[in-house]
Structure formats: structure tokens, C-alpha cells
Backbone as CSV, one residue per row, in Angstrom:
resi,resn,N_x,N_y,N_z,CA_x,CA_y,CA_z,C_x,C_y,C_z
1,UNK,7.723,22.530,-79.814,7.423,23.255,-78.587,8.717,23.611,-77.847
2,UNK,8.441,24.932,-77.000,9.495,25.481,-76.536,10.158,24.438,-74.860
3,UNK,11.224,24.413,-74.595,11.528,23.420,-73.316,10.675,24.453,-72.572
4,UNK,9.664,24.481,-71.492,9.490,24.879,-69.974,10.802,25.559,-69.642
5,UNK,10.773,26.718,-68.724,11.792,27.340,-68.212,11.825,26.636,-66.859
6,UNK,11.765,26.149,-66.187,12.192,24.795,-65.267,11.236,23.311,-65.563
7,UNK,11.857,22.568,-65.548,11.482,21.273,-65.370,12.166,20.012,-64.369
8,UNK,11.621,19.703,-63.145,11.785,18.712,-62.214,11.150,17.615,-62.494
9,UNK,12.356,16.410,-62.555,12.034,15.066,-62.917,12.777,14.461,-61.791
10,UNK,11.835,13.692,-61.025,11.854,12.870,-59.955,12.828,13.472,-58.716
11,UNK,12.835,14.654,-57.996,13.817,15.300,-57.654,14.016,14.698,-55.968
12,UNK,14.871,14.283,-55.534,14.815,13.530,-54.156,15.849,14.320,-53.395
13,UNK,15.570,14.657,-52.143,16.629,15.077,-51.356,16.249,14.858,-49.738
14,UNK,17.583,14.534,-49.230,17.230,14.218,-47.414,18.427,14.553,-46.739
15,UNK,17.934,14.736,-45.501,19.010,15.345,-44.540,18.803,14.394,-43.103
16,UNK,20.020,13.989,-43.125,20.219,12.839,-41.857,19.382,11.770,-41.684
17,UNK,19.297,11.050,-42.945,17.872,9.976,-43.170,16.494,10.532,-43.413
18,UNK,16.599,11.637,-43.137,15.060,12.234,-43.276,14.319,13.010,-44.891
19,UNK,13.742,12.052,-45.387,13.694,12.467,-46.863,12.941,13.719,-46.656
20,UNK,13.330,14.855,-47.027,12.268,15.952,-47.224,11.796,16.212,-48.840
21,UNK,12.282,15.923,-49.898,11.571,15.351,-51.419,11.643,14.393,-51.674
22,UNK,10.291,14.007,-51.896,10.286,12.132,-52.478,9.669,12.045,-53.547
23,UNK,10.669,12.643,-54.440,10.192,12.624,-56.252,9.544,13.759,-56.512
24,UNK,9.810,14.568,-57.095,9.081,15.861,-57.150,9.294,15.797,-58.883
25,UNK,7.949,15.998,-59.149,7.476,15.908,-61.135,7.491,17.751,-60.922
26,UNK,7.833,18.133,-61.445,7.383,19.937,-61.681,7.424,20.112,-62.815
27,UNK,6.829,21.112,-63.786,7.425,22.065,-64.935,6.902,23.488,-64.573
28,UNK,7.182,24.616,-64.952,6.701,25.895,-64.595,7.334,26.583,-66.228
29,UNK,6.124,26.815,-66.917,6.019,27.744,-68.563,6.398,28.673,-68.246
30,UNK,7.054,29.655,-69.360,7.296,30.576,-69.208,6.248,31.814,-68.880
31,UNK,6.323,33.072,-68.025,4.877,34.045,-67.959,4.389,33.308,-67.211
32,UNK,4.603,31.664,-66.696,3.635,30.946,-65.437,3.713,31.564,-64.214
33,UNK,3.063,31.854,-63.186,3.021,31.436,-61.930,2.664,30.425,-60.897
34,UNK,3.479,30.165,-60.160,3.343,28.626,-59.804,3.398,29.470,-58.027
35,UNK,2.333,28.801,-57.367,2.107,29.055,-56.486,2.348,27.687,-54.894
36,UNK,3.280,27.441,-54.600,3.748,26.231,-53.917,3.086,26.692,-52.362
37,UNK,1.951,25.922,-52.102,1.416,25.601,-51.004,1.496,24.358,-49.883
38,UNK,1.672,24.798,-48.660,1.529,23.544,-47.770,2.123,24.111,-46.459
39,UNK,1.883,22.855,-45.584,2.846,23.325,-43.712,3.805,23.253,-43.952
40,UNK,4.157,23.857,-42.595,5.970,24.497,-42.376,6.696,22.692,-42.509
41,UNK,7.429,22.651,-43.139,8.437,21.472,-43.192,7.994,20.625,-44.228
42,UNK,6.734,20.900,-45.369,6.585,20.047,-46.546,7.409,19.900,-47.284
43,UNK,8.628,20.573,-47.605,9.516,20.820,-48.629,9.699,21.871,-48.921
44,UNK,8.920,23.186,-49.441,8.656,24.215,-49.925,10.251,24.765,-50.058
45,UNK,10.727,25.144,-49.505,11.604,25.913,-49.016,13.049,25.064,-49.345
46,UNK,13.088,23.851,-48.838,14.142,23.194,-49.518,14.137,22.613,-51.441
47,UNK,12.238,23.048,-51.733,12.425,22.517,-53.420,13.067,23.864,-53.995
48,UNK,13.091,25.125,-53.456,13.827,26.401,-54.004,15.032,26.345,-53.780
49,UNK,15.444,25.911,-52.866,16.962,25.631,-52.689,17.456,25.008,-53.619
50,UNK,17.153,23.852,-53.748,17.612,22.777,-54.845,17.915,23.609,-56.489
51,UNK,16.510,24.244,-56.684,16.604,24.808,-57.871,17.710,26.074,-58.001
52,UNK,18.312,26.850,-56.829,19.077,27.550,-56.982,20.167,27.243,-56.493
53,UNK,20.320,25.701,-56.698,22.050,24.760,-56.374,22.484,25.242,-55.109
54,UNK,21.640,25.771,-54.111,22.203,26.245,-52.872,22.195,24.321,-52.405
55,UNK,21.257,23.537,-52.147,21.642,22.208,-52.127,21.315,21.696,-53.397
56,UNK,22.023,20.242,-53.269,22.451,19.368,-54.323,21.339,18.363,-54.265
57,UNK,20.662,18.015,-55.093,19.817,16.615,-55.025,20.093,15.473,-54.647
58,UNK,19.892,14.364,-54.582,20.318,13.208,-54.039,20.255,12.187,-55.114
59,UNK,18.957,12.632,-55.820,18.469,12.013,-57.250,17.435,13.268,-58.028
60,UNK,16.969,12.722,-59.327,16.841,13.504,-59.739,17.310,14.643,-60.860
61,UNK,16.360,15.273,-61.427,17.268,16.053,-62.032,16.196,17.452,-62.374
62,UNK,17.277,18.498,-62.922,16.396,20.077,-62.833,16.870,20.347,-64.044
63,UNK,15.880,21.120,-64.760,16.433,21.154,-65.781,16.328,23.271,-65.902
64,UNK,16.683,24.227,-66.383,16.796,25.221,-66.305,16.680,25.556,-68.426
65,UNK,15.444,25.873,-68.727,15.533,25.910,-70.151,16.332,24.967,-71.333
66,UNK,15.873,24.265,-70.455,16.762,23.024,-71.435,18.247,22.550,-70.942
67,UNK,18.876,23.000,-70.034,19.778,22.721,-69.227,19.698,22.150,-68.295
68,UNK,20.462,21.037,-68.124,20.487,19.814,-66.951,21.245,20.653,-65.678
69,UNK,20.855,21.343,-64.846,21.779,22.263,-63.990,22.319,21.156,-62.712
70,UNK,21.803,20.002,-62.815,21.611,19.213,-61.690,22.826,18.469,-62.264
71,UNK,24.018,18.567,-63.354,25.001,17.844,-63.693,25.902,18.447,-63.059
72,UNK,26.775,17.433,-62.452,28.021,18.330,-61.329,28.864,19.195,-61.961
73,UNK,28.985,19.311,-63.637,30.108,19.878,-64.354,29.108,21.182,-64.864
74,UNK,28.312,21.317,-64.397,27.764,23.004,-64.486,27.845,23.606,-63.064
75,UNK,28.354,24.704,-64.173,28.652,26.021,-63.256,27.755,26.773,-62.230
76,UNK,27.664,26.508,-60.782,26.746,26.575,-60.079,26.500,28.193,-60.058
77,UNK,27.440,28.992,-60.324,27.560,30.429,-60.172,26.884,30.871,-61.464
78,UNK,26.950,30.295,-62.951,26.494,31.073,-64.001,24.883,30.518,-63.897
79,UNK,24.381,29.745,-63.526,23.492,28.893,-63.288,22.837,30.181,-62.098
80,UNK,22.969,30.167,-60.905,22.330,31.116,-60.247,22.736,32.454,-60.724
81,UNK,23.176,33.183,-61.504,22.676,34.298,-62.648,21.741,34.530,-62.900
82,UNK,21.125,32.986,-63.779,20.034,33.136,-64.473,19.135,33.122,-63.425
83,UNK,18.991,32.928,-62.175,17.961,32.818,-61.417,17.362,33.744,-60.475
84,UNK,16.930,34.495,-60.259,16.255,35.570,-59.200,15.805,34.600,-58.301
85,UNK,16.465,35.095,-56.819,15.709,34.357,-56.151,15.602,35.546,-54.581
86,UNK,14.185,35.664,-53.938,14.240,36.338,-52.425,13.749,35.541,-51.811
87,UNK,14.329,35.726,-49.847,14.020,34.663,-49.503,13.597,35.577,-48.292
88,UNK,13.010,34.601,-47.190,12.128,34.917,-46.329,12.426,36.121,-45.309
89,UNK,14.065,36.206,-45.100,14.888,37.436,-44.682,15.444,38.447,-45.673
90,UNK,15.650,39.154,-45.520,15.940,40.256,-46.935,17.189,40.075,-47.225
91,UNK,18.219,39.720,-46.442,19.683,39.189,-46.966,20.211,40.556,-47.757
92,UNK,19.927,41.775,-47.236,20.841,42.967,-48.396,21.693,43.037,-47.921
93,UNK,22.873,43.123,-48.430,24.207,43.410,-47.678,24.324,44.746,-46.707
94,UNK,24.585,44.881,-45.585,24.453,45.767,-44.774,25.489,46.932,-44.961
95,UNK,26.595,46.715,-45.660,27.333,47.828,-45.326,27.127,48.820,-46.943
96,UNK,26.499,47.892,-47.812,26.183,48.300,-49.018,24.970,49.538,-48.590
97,UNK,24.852,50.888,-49.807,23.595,51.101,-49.840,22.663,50.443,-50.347
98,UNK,21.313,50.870,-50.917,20.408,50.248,-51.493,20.980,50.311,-52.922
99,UNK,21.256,51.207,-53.519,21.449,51.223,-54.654,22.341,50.091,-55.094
100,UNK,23.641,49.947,-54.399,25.001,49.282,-54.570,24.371,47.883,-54.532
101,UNK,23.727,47.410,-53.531,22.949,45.975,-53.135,22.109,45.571,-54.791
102,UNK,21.475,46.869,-55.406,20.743,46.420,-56.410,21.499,46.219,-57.646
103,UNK,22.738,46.523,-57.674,23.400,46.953,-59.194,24.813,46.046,-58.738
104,UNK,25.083,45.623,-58.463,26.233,44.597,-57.575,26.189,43.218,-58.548
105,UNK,24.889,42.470,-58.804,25.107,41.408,-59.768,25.422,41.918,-61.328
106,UNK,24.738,43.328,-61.501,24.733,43.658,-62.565,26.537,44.279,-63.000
107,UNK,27.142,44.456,-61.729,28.725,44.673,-62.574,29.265,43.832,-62.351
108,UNK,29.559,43.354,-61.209,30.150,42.016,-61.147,29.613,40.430,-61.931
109,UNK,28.608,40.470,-62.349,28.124,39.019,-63.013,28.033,39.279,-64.516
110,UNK,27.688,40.283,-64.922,27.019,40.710,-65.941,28.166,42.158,-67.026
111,UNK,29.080,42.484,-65.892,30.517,43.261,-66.360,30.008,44.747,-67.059
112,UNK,28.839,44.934,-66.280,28.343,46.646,-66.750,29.023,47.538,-65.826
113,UNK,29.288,48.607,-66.516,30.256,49.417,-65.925,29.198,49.924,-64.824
114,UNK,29.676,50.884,-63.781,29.395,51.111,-62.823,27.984,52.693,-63.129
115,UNK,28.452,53.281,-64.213,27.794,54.055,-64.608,26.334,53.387,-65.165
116,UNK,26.098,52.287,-65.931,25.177,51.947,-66.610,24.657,51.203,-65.911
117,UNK,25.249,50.464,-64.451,24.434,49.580,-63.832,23.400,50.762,-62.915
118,UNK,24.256,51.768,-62.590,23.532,52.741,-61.940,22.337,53.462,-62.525
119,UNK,22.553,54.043,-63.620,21.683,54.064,-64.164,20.147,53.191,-64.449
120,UNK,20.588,51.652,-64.464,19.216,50.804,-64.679,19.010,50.681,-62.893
121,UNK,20.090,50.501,-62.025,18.911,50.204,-60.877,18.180,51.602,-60.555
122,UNK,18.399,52.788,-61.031,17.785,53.753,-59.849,16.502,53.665,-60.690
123,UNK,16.556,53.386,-62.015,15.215,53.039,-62.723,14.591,51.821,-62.053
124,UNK,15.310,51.134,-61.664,14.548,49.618,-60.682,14.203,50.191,-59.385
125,UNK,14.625,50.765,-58.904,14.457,51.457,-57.502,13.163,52.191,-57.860
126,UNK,13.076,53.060,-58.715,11.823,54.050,-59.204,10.990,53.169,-59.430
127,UNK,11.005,52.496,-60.301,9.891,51.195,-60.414,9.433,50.464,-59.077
128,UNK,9.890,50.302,-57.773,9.697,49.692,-56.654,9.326,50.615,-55.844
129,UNK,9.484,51.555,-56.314,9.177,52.962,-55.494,9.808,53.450,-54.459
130,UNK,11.719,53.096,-54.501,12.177,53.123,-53.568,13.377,54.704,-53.736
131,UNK,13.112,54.965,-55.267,14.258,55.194,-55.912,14.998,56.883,-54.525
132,UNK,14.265,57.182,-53.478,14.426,58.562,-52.967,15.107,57.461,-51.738
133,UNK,15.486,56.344,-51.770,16.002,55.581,-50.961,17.062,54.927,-51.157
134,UNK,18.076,55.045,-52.454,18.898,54.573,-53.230,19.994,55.182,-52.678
135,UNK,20.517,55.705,-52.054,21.422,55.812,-51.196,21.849,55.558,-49.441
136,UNK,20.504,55.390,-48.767,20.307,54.833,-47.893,20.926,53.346,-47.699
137,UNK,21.356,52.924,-46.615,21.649,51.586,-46.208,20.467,51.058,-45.950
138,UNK,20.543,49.321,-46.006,19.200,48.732,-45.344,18.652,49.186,-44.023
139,UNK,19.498,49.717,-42.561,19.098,49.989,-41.742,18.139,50.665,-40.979
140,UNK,18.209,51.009,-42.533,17.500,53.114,-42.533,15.862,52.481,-43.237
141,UNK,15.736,51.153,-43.566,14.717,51.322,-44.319,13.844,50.141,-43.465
142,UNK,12.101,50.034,-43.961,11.339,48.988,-43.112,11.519,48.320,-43.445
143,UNK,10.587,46.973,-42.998,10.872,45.865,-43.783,10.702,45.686,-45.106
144,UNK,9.301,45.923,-44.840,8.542,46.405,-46.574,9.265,46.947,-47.062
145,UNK,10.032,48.071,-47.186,11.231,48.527,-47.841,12.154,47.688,-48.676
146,UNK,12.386,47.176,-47.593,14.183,46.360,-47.595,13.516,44.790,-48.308
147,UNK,12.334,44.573,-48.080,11.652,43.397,-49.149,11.290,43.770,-50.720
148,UNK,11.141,44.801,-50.784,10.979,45.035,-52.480,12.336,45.706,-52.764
149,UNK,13.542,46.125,-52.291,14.819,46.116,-52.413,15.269,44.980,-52.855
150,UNK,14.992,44.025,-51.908,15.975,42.388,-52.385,15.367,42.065,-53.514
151,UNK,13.780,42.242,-53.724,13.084,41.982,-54.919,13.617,42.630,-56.358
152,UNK,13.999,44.263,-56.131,14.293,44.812,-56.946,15.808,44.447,-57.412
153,UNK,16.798,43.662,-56.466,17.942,43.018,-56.131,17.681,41.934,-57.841
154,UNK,16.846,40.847,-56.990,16.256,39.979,-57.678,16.210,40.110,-59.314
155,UNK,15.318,40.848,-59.668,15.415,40.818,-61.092,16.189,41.522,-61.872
156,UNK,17.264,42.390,-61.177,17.812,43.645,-61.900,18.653,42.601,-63.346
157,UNK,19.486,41.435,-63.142,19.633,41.098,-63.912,18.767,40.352,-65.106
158,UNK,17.360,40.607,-65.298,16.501,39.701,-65.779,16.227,37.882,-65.682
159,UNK,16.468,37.826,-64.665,16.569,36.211,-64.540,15.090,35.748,-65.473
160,UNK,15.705,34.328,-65.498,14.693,33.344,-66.069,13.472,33.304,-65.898
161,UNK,13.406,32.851,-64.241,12.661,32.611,-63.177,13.129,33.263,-61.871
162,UNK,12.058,33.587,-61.346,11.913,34.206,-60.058,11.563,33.373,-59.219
163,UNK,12.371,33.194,-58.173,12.185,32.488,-56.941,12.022,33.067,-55.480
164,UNK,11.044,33.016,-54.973,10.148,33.662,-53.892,9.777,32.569,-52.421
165,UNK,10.985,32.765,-52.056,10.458,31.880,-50.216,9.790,32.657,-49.584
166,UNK,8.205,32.370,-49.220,7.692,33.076,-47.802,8.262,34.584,-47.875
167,UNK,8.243,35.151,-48.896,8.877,36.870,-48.614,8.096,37.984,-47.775
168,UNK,7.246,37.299,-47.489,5.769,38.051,-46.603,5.990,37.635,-45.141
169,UNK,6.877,36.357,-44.825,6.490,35.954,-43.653,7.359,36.930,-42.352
170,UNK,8.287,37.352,-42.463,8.985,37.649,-41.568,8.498,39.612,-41.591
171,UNK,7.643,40.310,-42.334,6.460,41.186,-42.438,5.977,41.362,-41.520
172,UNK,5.595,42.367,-40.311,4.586,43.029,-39.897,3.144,42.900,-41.145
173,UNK,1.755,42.859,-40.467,1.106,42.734,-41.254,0.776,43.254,-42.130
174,UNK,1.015,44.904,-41.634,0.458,46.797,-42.322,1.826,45.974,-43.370
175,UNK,3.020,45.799,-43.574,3.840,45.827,-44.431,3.531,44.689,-45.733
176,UNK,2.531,43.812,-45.270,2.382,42.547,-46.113,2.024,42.853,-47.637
177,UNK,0.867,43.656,-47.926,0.315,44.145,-48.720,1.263,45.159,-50.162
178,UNK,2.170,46.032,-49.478,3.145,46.970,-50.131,3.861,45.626,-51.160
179,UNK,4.155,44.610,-50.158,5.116,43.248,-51.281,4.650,42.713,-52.299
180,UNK,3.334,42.329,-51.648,2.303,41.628,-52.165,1.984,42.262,-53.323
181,UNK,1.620,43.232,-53.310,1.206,44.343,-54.593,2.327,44.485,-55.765
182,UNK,3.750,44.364,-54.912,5.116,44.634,-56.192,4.712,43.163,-56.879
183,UNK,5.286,41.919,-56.423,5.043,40.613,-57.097,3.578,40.739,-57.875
184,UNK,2.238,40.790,-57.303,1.831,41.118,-58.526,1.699,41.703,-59.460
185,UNK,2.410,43.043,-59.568,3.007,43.851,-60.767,3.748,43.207,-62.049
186,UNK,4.917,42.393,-61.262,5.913,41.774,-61.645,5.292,40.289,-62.461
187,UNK,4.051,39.598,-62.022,3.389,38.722,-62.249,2.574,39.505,-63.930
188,UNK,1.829,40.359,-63.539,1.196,40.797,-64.720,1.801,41.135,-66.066
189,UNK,3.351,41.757,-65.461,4.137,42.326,-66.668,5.053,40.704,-67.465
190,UNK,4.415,39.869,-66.813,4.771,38.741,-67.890,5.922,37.378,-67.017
191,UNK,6.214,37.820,-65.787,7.612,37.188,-64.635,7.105,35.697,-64.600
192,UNK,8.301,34.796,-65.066,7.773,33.705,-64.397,8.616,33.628,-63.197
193,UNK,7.419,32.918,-62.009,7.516,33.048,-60.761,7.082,31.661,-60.308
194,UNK,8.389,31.593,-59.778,7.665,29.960,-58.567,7.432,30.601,-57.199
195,UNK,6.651,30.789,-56.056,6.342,31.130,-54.984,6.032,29.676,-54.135
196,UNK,7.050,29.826,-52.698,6.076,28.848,-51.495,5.154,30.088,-50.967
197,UNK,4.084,30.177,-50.397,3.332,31.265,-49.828,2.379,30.547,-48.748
198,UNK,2.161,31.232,-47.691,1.226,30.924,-46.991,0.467,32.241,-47.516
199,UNK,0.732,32.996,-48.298,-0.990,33.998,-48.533,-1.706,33.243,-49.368
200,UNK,-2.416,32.587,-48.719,-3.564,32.339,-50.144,-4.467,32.977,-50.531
201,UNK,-4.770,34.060,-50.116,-5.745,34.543,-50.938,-5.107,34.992,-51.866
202,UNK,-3.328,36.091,-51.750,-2.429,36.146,-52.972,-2.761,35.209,-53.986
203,UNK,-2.145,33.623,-53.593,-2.343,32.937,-54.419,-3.324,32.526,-55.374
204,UNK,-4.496,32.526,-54.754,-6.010,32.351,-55.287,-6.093,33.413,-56.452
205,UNK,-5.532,34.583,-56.034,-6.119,35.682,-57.179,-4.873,36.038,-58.112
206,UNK,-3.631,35.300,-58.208,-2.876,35.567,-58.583,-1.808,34.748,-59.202
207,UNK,-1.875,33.259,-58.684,-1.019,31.993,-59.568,-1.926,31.737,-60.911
208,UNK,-1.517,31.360,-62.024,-1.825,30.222,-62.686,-1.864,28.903,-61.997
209,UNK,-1.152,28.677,-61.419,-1.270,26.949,-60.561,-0.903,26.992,-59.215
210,UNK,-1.524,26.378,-58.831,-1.447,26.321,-57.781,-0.767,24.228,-57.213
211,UNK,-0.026,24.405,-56.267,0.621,22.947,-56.187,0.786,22.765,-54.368
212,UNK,0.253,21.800,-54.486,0.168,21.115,-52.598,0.962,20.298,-52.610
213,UNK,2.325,20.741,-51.875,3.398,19.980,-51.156,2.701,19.473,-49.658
214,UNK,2.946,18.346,-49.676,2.852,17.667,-48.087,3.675,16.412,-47.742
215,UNK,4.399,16.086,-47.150,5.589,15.460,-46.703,6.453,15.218,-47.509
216,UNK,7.211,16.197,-48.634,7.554,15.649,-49.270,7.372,15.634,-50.932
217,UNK,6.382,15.616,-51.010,5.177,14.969,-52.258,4.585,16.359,-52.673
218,UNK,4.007,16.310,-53.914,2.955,17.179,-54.560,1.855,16.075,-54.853
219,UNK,0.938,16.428,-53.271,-0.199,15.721,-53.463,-1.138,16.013,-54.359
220,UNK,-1.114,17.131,-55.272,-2.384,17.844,-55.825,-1.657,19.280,-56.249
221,UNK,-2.225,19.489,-57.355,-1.888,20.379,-58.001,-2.907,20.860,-58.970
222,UNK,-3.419,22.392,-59.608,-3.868,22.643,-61.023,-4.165,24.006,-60.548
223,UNK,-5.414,24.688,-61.151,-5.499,26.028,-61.551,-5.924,26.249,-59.892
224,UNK,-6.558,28.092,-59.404,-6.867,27.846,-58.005,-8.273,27.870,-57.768
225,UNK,-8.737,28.038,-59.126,-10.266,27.499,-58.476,-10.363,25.816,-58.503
226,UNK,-9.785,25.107,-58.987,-9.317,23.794,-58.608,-9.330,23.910,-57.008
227,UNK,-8.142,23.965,-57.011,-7.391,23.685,-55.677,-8.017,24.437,-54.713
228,UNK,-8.712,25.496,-54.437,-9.140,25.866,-53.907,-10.808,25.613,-53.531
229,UNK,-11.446,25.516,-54.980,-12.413,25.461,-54.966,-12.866,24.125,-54.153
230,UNK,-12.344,22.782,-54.883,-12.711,21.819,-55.265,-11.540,20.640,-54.655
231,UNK,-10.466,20.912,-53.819,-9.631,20.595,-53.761,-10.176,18.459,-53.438
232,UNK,-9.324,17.748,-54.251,-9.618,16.329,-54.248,-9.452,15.520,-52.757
233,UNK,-7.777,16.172,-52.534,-7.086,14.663,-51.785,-7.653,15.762,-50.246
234,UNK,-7.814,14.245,-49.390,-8.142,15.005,-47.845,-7.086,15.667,-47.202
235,UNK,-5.683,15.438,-47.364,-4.913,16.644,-46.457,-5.081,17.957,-47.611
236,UNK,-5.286,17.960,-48.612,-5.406,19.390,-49.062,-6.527,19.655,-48.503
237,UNK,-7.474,19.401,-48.311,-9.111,19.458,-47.649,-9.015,20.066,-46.374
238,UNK,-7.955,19.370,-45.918,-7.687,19.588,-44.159,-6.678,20.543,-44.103
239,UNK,-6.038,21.106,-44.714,-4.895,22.110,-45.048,-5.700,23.294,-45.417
240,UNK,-6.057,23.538,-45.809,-7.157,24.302,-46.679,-8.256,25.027,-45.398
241,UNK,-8.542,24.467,-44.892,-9.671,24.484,-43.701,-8.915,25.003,-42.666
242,UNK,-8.109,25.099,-42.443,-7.603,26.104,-41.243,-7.861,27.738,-41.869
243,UNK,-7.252,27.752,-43.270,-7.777,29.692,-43.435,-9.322,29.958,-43.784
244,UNK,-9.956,28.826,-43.854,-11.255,29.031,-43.900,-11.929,29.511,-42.543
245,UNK,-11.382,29.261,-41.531,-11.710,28.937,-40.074,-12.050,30.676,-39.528
């Protein structure tokens, strides 16, 4: 059998005594979607960090296709290569256009000349449906815009895995849907994707798994008529019941 394209074994991390992971078991298959649910401060947001060496574990270890990335003598830079990751602000470089923002890992990381990177993003841009916007700066564009930009940012180099913080949250609502719709594109055409999300209905109609972070912990985890349907432990019960409301 093939290694999982991530695997988390016992992953611990804290900030000023305050454990925010206390052992985190993960694997996410390749073509998986993994849908990371729970309240603001479960972890969510710091277990994506970890995986894209923005922080360091405390214990623990990550493994990246069979690679221990969590060993101090790997290269934290070739290591986030392989990784697509957008996060809850669009982070495009401002003085860049759109185009330059999308094709930027692809010459500098990846050493494609300037002609051929151009070439594949305005095809990534066309695919996001931005491509009559590829010369524009972020300023010029909405949010929704400038969120399937960083997205289109995201995979231009084909990463492994796709990593997705809350990319909906900082959205007007009319804009939620336009994102929502690219990731599941990106989901169907085969992406493995780890997502934290507060959309659940996204999630419901759109993870393979679904996983309940709460202090820390993955109290509960499996498919989303599981977790949704049927959910076991009482804070998923009680978590759950507020979007029912």
C-alpha cells in the first residue's frame, strides 16, 4: 500500500503553557477530502500551520508522503512547495498583479521561465474565471475575486495537498458561494484537500470525512452522514446544534 499523502502521529503543540494540540492521530489519502470541524480556538487553524512548518511541533511527528517533514534537517522551504495552502485573508502580494501573484512560485520555486509560467497561469486564471483580470492588481478585485486568485495561487504549482483555513470566513455572504463552488471543482477533479470550515453544509455535501476538533483533540471523526447524521460524543451533539437552530 501506498504511504497516505499526510500522516499525523501524536502531534502536540502549545503556546505559553496553553496546549492547543494534545495528540493529534490524522491520515488524509490521496483524492481525500478531509473536512476539519469545530469552535473558534479548537486547533483548526494552528493543525494547518504545523503541517505547513509555519509552526514547529512540540512533539510529534508529520509525515508528507512518506517524509518525516517534522525532522529539523528538512528543508522547510522545499517542503512548503509541495504544499498549497489559502488562508482566511487572501495574502496576494499587493504591488504584484494577479497574474505575477499566480506564476511567482512557479519561476522562482519551480525555475520556469517567465514565458511558460505565464502561459500556465493565464490558463489557471481562465480556469478560475479570472483570466480578463490577470493584469489587474488585488485592489481592483472583490473578495471573491482575490479568494479564488490565492486559490488559483495555491495550486499553480500542483501541490500534494491543499490546505484551506476558513477561506469563506472573511467573505461577504453574496461572495461565499463563487469560492465554495471553485473548491468543489477542485475536489471533484481528484485535489486532496484538508479544510477547517465552518460551512457545513459545504462540508456535508462535499468531504469524504469529516473530523471534530474540540480543545485540542479529534473527538470524533468519519464519513458526514456519520458525523452529521448520527454524531456519537455530546460536544459534537452540542456543536452541531447551533446550525441546526
Amino acid at each position: 500500500m501506498r504511504d497516505p499523502v499526510l500522516r499525523l502521529d501524536g502531534v502536540r503543540k502549545s503556546f505559553d503553557g496553553h496546549d492547543v494540540l494534545r495528540g493529534i492521530d490524522l491520515t488524509v489519502e490521496q483524492g481525500e477530502v478531509v473536512a476539519l470541524i469545530g469552535a473558534s480556538g479548537s486547533g483548526k487553524s494552528t493543525l494547518l500551520r504545523t503541517i505547513n512548518l509555519l509552526e514547529r511541533v512540540d512533539d510529534g511527528q508529520i509525515w508528507l508522503s512518506g517524509l518525516d517533514i517534522t525532522d529539523p534537517r528538512v528543508n522547510a522551504d522545499l517542503v512548503r512547495a509541495r504544499i498549497g495552502v489559502v488562508f482566511q485573508q487572501y495574502n496576494l502580494f499587493p504591488h504584484m498583479t494577479v497574474l505575477e501573484n499566480v506564476t511567482m512560485a512557479m519561476r522562482h520555486v519551480q525555475g520556469r521561465t517567465r514565458r511558460d509560467a505565464d502561459a500556465a497561469g493565464l490558463q489557471l486564471l481562465d480556469r478560475v474565471g479570472l483570466a480578463a483580470k490577470a493584469g489587474d492588481h488585488p485592489d481592483r478585485l472583490s473578495g471573491g475575486q482575490q479568494q479564488r486568485a490565492a486559490i488559483a495561487r495555491a495550486i499553480a504549482t500542483s501541490p500534494e495537498v491543499l490546505l484551506l483555513d476558513e477561506i469563506t470566513s472573511a467573505l461577504d455572504p453574496e461572495l461565499v458561494t463563487e469560492v465554495l463552488d471553485l473548491v468543489r471543482t477542485l475536489a471533484a477533479d481528484g485535489a486532496t484537500i484538508l479544510m477547517a470550515t465552518h460551512e457545513m453544509a459545504f462540508a456535508r455535501d462535499v468531504a469524504h470525512r469529516v473530523v471534530f476538533l474540540d480543545a485540542g483533540l479529534i473527538l470524533e471523526q468519519g464519513s458526514p452522514a456519520e458525523v452529521f447524521g448520527f454524531p456519537k460524543e455530546r460536544r459534537t451533539q452540542e456543536f452541531l446544534a447551533r446550525f441546526r437552530a
